[in-house]
C-alpha positions in Angstrom: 0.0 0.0 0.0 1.3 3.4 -1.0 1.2 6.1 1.6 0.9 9.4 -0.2 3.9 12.5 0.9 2.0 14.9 3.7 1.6 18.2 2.5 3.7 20.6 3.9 2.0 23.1 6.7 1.2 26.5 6.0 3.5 29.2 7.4 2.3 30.8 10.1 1.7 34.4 9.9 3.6 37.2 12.0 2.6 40.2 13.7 5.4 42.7 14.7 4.8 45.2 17.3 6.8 48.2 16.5 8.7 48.9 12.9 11.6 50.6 13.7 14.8 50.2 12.8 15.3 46.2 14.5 12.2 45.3 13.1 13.3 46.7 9.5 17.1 46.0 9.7 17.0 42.9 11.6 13.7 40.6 11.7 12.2 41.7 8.3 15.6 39.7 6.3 15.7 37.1 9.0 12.1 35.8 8.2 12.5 36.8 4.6 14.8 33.7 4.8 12.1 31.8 6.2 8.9 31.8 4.6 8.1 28.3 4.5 7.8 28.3 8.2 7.0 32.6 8.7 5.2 35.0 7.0 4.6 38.8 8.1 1.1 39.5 8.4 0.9 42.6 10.1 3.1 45.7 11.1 2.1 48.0 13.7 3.2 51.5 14.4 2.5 54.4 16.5 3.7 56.5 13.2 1.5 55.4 10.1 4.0 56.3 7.7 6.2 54.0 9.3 3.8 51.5 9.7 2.6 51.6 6.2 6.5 52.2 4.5 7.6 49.0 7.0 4.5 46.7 6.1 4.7 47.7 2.3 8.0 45.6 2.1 6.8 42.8 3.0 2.9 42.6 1.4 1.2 42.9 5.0 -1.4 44.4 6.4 -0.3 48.0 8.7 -2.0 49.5 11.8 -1.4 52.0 14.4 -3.5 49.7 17.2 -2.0 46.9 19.0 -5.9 45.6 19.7 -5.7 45.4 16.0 -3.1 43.6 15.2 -3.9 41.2 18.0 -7.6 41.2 16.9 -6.3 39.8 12.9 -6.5 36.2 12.6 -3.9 35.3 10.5 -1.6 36.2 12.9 -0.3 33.2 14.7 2.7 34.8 16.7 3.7 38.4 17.7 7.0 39.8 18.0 7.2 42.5 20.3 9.9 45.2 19.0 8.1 48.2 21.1 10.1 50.9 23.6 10.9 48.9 26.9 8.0 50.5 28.8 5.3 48.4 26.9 7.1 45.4 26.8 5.1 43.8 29.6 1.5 44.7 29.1 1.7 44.2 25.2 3.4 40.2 26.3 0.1 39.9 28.7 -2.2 41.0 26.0 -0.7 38.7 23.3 -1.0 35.8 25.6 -4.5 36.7 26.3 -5.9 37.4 22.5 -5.0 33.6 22.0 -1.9 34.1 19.8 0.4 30.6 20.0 4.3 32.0 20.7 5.4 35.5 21.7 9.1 36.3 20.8 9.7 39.8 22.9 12.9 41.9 22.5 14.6 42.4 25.9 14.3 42.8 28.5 10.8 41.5 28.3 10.2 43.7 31.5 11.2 46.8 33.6 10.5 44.8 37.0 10.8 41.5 38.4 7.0 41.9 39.4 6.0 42.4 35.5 8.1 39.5 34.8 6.5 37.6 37.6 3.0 38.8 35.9 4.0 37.9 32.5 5.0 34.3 33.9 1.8 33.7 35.3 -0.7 34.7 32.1 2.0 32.8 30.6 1.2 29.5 32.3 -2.8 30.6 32.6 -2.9 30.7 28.8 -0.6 27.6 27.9 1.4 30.8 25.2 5.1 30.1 25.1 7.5 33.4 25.4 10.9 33.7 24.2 12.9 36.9 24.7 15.2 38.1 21.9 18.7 37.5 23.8 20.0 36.5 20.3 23.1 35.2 21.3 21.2 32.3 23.5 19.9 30.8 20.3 23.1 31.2 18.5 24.2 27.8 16.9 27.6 27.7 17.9 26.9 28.9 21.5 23.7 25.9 21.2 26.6 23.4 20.3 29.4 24.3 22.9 26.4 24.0 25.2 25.9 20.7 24.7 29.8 19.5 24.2 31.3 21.6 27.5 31.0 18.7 29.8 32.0 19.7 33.3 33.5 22.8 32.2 31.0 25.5 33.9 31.9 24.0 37.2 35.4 25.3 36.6 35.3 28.5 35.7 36.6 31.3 37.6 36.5 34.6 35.1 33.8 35.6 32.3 34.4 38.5 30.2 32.4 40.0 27.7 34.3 42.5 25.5 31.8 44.1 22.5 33.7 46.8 20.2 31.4 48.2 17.7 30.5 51.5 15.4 27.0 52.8 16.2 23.7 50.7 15.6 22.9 53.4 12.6 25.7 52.4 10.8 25.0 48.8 10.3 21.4 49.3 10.0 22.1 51.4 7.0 24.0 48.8 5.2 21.3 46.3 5.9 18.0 48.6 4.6 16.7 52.1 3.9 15.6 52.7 7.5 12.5 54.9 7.9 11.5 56.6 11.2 14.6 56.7 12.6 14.3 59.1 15.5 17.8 61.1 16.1 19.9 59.7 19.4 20.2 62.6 22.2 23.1 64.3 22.4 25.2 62.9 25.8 25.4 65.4 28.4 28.7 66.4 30.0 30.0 63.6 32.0 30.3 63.7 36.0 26.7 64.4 35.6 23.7 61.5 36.0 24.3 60.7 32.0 26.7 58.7 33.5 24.8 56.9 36.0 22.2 56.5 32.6 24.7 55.3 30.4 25.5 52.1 32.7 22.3 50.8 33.0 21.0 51.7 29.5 24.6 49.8 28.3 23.5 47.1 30.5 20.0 46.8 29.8 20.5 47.4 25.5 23.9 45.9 25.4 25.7 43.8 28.1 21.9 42.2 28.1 22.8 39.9 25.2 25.5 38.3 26.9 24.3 38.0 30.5 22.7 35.2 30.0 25.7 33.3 29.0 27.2 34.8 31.6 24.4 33.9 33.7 25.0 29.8 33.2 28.7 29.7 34.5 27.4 31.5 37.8 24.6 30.0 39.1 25.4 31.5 42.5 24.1 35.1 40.8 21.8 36.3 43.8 25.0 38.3 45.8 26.4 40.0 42.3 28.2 43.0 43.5 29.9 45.6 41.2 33.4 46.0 42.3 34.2 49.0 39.4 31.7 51.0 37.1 33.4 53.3 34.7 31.4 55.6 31.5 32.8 55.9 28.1 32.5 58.4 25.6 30.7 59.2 23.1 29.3 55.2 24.5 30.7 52.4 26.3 31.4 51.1 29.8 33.9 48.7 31.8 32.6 46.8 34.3 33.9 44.7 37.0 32.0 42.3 39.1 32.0 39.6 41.5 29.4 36.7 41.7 30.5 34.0 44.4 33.9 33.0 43.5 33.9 34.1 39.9 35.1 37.4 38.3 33.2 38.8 35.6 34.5 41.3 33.3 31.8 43.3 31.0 33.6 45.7 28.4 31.9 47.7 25.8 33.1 50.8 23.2 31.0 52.2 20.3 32.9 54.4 18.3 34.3 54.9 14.8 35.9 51.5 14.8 36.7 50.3 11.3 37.1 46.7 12.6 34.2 45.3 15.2 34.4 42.6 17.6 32.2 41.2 20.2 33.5 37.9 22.1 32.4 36.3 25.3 35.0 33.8 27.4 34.6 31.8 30.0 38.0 30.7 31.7 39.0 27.8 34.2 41.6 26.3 35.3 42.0 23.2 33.1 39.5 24.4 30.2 38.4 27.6 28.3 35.6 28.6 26.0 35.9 31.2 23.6 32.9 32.7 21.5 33.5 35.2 18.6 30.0 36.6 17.3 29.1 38.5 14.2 28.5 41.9 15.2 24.7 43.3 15.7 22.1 43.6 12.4 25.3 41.4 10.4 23.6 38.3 8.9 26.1 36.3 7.6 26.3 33.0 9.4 26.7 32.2 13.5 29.3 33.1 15.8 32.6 30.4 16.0 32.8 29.2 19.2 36.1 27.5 21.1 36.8 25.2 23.9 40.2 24.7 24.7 41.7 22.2 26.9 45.3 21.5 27.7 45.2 18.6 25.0 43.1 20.1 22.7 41.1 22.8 20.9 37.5 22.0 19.9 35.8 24.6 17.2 32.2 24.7 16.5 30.7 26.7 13.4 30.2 28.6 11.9 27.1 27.4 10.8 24.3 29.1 8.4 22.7 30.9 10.4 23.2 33.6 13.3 21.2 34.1 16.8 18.5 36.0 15.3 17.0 33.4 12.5 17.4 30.6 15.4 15.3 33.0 17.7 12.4 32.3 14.9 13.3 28.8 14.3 12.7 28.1 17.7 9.6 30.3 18.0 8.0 28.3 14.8 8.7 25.2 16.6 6.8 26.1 19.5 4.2 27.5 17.9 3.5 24.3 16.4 4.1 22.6 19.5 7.4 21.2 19.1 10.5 22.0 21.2 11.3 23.7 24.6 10.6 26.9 25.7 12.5 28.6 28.1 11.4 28.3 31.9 9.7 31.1 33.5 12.5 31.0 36.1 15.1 31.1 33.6 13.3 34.6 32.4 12.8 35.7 35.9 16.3 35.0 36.8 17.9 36.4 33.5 16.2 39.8 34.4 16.6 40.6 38.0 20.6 39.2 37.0 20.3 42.1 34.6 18.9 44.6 36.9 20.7 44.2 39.5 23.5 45.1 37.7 22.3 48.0 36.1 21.2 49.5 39.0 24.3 48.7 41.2 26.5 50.7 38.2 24.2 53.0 38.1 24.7 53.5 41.6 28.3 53.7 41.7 28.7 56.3 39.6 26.1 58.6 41.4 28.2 59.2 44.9 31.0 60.5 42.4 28.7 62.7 40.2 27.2 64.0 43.6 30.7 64.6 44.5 32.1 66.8 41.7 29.1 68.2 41.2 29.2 69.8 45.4 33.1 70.6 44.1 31.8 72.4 41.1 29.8 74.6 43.3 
């Protein structure tokens, strides 16, 4: 008896809350490469030319409502791409219009209460969240995960090192970005732009990486931030201490010609060492390195980056396949995160307070 092939299933269709310039520069060529498993549906925008420009790329529909976009039924999962603030009511209201996977930008929320909320309409409505940390879903991080052996348990010192021109730059050689609204100008420093500069480098920036940084020290809950230093125009050097492991967290973004953002994880008999493609670059995943004192193990690069396996894995568990990440492993991810923005944030404050009483 012949058994006749299954038909393939229908992509699902995406909503994307928020068209700026990640949604345009970032998620709109990721799922162009994947349209037998996505297709964009909907954009929304609080600016209708944006909304309309963004969603006229793609053939989709455009609104400036989020109850509309959540309200279409051919939209099976929502991206939320949205300024931070809304992050957490927009997850909840997703969940609750019946959509089947949410994949939100981070930090999914401002508070370890709205995260807490967000887990619980999570597991009230049986809707799967991801958050976009796309180095997590990076394949060559996935597959040092799963060779490393015993190696987290001796690691002593993490360091995260990201060099890099500004996000404008690369978003212009990736598309025609429209609505791009103008960064402010930084303040003099010894004043709070300081103090802002940590935790908005920490909370846009170092957030990628804390989560790797995250599963070498479990023992997160007594972080404290030995040194908290601002760079100009952007950038910040962090040193930290959680339990008995060191944690370095370096960031510069400049006029470099040449970027670089790596992520290591040292111990005594055994190293890992990841090199990732810069932000809003495409072209293939990081090449990660474990090093012993016989040998060197390298994984990738593979295809794809972080930011198509963010949508691979949200396709999957949308159709019910795969694992999503624990609401514990969210909750812990951001209150790891927060805590160290607001402990830079606070060390720089004192010395602000200081110059600025010397000033006067």
């Amino acid at each position: 008896m012949s058994s006749q092939p299954q038909a393939a299933a229908a992509p699902l269709g995406v909503g994307i809350l928020g068209g700026g310039p990640v949604t345009q520069a970032i998620h709109l060529p990721s799922l162009a490469r994947l349209g037998d498993l996505l297709r964009v549906r909907h954009i929304m925008d609080v600016d209708p030319a944006v909304a309309e420009s963004v969603a006229a790329r793609v053939g989709a529909r455009f609104s400036t409502s989020t109850v509309e976009l959540l309200a279409d039924p051919e939209v099976d999962v929502v991206a939320i791409c949205s300024p931070h603030q809304f992050h957490a009511e927009q997850v909840i209201a997703a969940c609750r219009a019946g959509k089947k996977a949410v994949l939100c930008e981070k930090p999914f929320a401002m508070s370890g209460q709205e995260a807490e909320a967000i887990a619980a309409v999570s597991a009230e409505t049986g809707v799967p969240i991801i958050v976009g940390a796309m180095h997590t879903f990076d394949p060559a991080w996935l597959a040092a995960e799963t060779a490393w052996g015993a190696v987290p348990g001796q690691v002593h010192t993490i360091r995260s090192s990201i060099v890099l021109p500004p996000n404008p730059r690369f978003e212009d050689f990736a598309t025609e970005v429209v609505g791009r609204t103008p960064p402010p100008g930084r303040p003099q420093a010894g004043t709070d732009a300081d103090a802002a500069m940590l935790s908005g480098g920490v909370m846009g920036l170092a957030i990628h990486d804390l989560p790797l940084v995250r599963r070498f020290c479990p023992d997160f809950a007594d972080v404290r931030v030995l040194h908290a230093e601002a760079l100009a125009p952007f950038g910040y050097v962090l040193s930290l201490q959680a339990g008995d492991t060191a944690i370095e967290l370096r960031a510069a973004m400049n006029d470099t010609w040449e970027p670089d953002w790596s992520f290591e994880a040292i111990g005594d008999d055994a190293a890992l060492r990841i090199d990732f493609t810069p932000s809003y670059v495409q072209a293939g995943s990081a090449t990660a390195r474990i090093s012993t004192r016989e040998e060197t193990t390298v994984f990738g690069p593979f295809g794809h980056n972080g930011y198509e396996g963010e949508w691979r894995r949200l396709a999957a568990l949308a159709r019910g396949t795969g694992t999503a990440p624990s609401a514990a492993t969210l909750i812990d991810d951001l209150e790891f995160a927060l805590a160290i923005a607001d402990s830079a944030a606070g060390r720089v404050r004192p010395a602000a307070a200081a110059a600025a009483e010397a000033r006067a």
